[in-house]
C-alpha positions in Angstrom: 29.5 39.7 71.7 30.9 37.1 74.0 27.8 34.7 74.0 27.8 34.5 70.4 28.1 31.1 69.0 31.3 30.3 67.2 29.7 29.3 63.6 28.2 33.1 63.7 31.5 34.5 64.9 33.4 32.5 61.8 30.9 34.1 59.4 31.2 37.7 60.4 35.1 37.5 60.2 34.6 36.3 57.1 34.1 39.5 55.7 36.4 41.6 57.8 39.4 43.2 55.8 42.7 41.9 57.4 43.7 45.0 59.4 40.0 44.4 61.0 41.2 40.8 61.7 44.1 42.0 63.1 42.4 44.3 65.3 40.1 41.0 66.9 43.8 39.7 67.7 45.0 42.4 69.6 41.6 43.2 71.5 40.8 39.9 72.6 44.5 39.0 72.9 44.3 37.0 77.1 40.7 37.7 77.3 38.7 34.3 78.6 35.4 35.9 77.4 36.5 36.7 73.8 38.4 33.1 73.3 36.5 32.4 70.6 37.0 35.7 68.9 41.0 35.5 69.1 40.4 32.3 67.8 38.5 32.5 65.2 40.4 35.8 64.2 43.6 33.8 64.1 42.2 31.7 62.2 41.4 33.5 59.4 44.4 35.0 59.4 46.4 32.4 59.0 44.2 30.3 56.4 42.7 32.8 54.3 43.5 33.0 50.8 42.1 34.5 47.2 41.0 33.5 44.1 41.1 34.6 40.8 38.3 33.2 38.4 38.2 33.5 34.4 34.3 32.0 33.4 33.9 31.2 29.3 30.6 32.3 28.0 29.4 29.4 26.2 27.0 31.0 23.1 25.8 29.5 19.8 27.3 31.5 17.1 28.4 30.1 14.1 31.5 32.7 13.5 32.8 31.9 17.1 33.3 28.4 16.0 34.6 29.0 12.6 37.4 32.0 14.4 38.4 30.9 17.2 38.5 27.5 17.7 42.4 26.3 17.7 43.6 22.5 16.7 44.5 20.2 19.6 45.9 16.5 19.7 42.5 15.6 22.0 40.0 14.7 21.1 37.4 17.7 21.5 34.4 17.3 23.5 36.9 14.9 25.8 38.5 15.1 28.7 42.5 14.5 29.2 44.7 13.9 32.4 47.9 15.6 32.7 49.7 18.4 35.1 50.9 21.3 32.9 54.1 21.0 35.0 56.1 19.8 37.6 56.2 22.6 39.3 51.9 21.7 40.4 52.9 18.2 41.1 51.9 18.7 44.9 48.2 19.2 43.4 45.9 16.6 42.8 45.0 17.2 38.8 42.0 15.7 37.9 40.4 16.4 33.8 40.7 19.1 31.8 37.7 19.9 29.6 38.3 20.8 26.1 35.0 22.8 24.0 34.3 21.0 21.3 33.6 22.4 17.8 29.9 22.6 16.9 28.7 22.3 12.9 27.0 25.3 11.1 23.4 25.0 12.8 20.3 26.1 11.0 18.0 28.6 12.9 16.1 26.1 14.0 18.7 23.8 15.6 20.2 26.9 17.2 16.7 27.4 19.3 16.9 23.6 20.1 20.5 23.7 21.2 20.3 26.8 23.5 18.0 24.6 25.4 20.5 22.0 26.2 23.8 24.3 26.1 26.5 22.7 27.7 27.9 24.2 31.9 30.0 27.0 31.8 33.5 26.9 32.0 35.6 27.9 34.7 38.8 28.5 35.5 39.9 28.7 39.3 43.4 29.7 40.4 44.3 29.9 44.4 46.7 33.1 45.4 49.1 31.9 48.0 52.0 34.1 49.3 55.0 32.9 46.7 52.6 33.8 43.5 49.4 32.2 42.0 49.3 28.4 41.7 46.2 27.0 39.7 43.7 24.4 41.2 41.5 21.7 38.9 38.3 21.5 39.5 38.4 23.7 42.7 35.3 21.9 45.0 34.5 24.7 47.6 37.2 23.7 49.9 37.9 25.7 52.8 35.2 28.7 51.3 35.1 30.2 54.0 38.7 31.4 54.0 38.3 32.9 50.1 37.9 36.1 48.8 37.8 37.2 44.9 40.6 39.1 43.5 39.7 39.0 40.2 36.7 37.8 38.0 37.2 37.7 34.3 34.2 37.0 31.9 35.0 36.2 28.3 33.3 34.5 25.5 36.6 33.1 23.5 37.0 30.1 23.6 40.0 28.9 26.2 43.2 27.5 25.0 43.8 23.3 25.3 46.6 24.4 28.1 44.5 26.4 29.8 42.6 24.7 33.1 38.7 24.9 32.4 36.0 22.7 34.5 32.5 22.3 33.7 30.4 24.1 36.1 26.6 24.6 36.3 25.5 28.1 36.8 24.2 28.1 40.2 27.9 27.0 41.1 29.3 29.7 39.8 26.9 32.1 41.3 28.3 30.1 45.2 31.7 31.2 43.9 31.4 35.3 42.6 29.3 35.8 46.0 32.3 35.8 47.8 33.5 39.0 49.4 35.9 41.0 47.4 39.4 41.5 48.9 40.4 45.3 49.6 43.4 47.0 48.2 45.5 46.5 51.5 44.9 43.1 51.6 46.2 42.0 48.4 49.7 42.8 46.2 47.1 44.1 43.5 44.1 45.8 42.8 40.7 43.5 42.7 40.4 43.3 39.1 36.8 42.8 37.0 37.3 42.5 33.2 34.7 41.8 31.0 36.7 40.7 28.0 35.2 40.4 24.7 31.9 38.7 25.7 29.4 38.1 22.5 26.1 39.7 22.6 24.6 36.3 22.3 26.4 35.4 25.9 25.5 38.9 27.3 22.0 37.4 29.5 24.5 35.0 31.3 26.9 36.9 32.2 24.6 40.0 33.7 23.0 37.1 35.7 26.3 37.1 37.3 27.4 40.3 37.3 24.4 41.2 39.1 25.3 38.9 42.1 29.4 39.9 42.2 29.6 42.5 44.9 30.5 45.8 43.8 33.6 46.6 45.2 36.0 45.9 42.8 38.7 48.7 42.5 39.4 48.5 38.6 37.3 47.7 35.9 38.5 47.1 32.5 36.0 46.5 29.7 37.1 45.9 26.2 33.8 45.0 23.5 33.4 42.3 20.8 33.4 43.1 17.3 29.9 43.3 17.2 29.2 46.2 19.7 28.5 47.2 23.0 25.2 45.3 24.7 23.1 48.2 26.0 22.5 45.8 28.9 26.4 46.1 29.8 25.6 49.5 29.3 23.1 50.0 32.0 25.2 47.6 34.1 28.7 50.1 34.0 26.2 52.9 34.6 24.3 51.5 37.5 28.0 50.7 38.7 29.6 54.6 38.7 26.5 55.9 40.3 27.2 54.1 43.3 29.7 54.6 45.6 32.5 51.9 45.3 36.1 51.7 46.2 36.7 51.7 42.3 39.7 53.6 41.5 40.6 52.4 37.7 38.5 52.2 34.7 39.4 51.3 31.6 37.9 50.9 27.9 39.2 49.1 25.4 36.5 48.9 22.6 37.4 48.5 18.8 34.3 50.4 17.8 31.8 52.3 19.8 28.4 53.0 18.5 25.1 52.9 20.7 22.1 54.7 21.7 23.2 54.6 25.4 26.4 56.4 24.7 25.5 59.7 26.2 24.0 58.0 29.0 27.2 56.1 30.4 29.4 58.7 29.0 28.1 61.3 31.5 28.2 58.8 34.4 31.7 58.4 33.7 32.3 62.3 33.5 30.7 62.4 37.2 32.4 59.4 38.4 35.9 60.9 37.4 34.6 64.3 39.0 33.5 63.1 42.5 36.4 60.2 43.1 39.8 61.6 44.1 42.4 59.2 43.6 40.9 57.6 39.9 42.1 56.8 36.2 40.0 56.5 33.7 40.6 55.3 29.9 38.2 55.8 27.3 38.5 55.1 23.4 38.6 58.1 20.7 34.6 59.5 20.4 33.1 58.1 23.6 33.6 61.6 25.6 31.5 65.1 23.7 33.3 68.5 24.0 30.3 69.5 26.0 31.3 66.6 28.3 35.5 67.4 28.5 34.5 71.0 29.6 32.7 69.2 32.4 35.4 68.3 33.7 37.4 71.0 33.9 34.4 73.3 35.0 34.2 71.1 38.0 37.6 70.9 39.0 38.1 74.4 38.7 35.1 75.3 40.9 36.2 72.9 43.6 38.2 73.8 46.4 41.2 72.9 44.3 42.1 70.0 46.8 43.9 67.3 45.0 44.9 63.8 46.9 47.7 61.5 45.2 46.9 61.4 41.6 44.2 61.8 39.0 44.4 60.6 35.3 41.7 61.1 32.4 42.8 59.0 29.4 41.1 60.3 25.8 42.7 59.3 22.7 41.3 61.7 20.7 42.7 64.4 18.2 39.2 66.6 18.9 39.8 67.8 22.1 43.0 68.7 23.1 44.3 71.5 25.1 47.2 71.1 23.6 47.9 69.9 20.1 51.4 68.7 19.7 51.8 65.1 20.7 55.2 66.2 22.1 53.6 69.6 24.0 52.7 69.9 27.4 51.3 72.3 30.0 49.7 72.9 33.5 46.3 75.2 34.0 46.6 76.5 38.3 43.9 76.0 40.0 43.0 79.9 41.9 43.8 78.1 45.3 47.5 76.9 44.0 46.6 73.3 45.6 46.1 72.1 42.5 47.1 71.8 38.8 46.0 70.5 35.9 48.1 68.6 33.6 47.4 68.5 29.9 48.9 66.6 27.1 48.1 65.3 23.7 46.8 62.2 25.0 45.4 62.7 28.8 44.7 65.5 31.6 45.8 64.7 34.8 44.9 66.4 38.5 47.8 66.8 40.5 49.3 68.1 43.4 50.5 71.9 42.5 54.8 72.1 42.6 56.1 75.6 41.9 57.4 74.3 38.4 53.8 74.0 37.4 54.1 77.8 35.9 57.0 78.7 33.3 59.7 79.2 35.7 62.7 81.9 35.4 66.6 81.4 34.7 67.1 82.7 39.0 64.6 79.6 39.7 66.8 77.2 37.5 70.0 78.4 38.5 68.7 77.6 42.4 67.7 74.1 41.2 71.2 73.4 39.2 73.0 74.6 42.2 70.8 72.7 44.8 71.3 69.8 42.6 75.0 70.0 42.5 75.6 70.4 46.3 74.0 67.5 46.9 74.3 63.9 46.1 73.3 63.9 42.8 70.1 61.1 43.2 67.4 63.5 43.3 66.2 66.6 41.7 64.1 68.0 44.3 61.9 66.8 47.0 63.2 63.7 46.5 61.7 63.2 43.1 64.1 61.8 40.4 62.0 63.8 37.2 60.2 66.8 37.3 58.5 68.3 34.1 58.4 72.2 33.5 58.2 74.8 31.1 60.6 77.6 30.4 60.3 80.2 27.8 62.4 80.1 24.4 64.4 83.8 25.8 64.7 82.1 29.0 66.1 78.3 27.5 68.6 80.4 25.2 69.9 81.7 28.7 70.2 78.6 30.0 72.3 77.3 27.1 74.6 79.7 26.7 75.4 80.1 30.6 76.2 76.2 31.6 79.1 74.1 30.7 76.7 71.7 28.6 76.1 69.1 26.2 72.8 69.5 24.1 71.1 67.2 22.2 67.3 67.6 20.7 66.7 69.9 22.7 67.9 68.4 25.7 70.1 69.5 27.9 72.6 67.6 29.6 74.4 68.7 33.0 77.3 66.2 34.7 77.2 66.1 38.2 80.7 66.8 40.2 80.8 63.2 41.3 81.0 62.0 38.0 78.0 59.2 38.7 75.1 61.0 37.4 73.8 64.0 34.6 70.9 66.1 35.0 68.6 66.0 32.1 66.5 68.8 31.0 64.1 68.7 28.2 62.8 71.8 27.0 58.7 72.6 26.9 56.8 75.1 25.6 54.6 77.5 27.7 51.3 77.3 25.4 48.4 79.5 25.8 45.5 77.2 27.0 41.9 77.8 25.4 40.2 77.6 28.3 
């Protein structure tokens, strides 16, 4: 390790998460043999830095031009100098590309022009400690202190204000090579949104996709108008099948209609199933019946073991375990490590609390009277809401033992200090069809 040279050191800190960095630091901390380690190591501590890309699809479609082209004072097609404002002013701003508008083409002159289309367009932005400052026409400075944060790929075109450069392809492919920054490392999760991309732009962008590394810990996809590509398809499904450090996934598609559906659907069924802290969000019809009972079958045979939290998103009417948008429940997993939550909306897997089953006036009158001797900030175990069910006999009790105000069926209990009021709202213990 110590005879290394120092350009091969550089490159495998490079890809070290921080706390690894920070490890080097300590270990080779007065060590004459491993000098160039602590070095290099402090280095990269102190210079590294992420970025957050958004790339424009450019694609030859008449309707993209006729929709979503916006009026601008420049001339398009040109370039213009000027600093969005002072705040930037330390930054050297060079031109700012805006698309120009292209005529109606015939079939023809559409074959022509995707021969010749114009670079893709990039926008770079540099996250420093006191928030995310923008860079022009970033030229590979100091690479080998970045790391990706987020990549967004999109196929509308950019607004005037917003800071595009003309890049060629293989460029861009230098740039989305670079290691993805962990969870720990960064204030937010490493974020890869494919936002609205046109079929017609879809051969680019999986040219790209396929070279980002696949560690990204949220994924948010939302579709254009005209569908989903089954290429993306086969992408997002290649994607959950391995194993990644993604932890959020989201859908937002306006419609949702392909012969792949069934395919990707069940790789995000086992994808929720085998991860353990995960939120998925998936539009109304993408997820069968067949498919939610998956899900619950598998979390009920499991050990019951339930990490931090677990969220399954379904706007659907179809399958509900309960039907009231205001209604609630928990199913106990045998073990009691476990419950699952169910709602009108979403399911969640959480860590079993003793509130989870409809719980008796004795249990509430503990909880009011814990609550009362004590400060008045927290509930129980330090948490400021809890949600629970109690049974209509057992709420009448409730109401007509405490010295209460009510209100929808809410009930309202003042603390002796005066400075804060415990709120109850009343559920419903529902018979679950599972």
């Amino acid at each position: 390790m110590d005879c290394l040279p120092s350009d091969l050191i550089d490159h495998l800190v490079h890809f070290l998460p921080m706390a690894d960095v920070k490890t080097i630091i300590k270990a080779t901390a007065g060590s004459a043999d491993l000098a160039a380690w602590n070095e290099v190591a402090e280095d990269h501590l102190r210079e590294r830095f992420v970025l957050h890309l958004s790339v424009y699809l450019p694609c030859n479609d008449d309707e993209e031009d006729s929709e979503d082209s916006t009026d601008s004072e420049y001339d398009e097609g040109d370039y213009y100098n000027d600093a969005p404002t002072d705040e930037y002013a330390e930054y050297e701003y060079e031109r700012y590309y805006i698309p120009p508008k292209r005529p109606k083409l015939t079939q023809d002159e559409k074959k022509k022009e995707e021969k010749k289309l114009a670079p893709f367009l990039i926008s770079v932005h540099k996250g420093v400690f006191d928030g995310i400052r923008p860079i022009s026409h970033w030229k590979f400075k100091n690479s080998r202190y970045a790391w990706l944060e987020s990549v967004t790929f999109h196929s509308y075109q950019p607004n005037q204000d917003e800071m595009y450069q003309p890049y060629e392809l293989q460029d861009i492919l230098r740039i989305i090579s670079l290691p993805i920054a962990p969870r720990g490392d960064t204030r937010y999760h490493s974020t890869l949104s494919l936002d609205w991309i046109r079929p017609t732009a879809m051969d680019s962008a999986l040219k790209m996709l396929n070279v980002l590394p696949k560690t990204f810990t949220q994924i948010i996809f939302s579709n254009h108008r005209d569908g989903i590509d089954l290429k993306v398809e086969e992408f997002l499904s290649d994607y959950l099948d391995r194993e990644t450090s993604l932890k959020h996934l989201w859908f937002i598609m306006e419609k949702y209609d392909s012969s792949a559906k069934q395919v990707l659907a069940d790789r995000i069924v086992a994808f929720f199933n085998r991860k353990k802290l995960v939120e998925v969000s998936i539009p109304k019809g993408m997820i069968s019946d067949a498919q939610g009972e998956k899900i619950f079958e598998h979390w009920l045979n499991s050990d019951g073991f339930s990490q931090g939290y677990k969220e399954f998103r379904r706007f659907s009417e179809d399958w509900n375990l309960c039907r009231k948008p205001n209604s609630l429940g928990y199913l106990i997993h045998p073990s009691n490590r476990s419950s699952l939550h169910v709602s009108y909306q979403d399911l969640k897997i959480v860590k079993f609390e003793p509130w989870h089953v409809p719980v008796t006036m004795k249990w509430m009158d503990a909880l009011i009277d814990k609550w009362r001797n004590g400060g008045g900030l927290y509930i129980c175990k330090k948490m400021r809401q809890i949600e629970l069910l109690m049974e209509n006999e057992e709420w009448t009790k409730l109401l007509a033992k405490s010295d209460h105000q009510e209100w929808i069926s809410t009930l309202f209990i003042k603390h002796p200090s005066g400075f804060s009021t415990l709120d109850i709202r009343k559920g419903s213990a529902q018979k679950n069809r599972h």
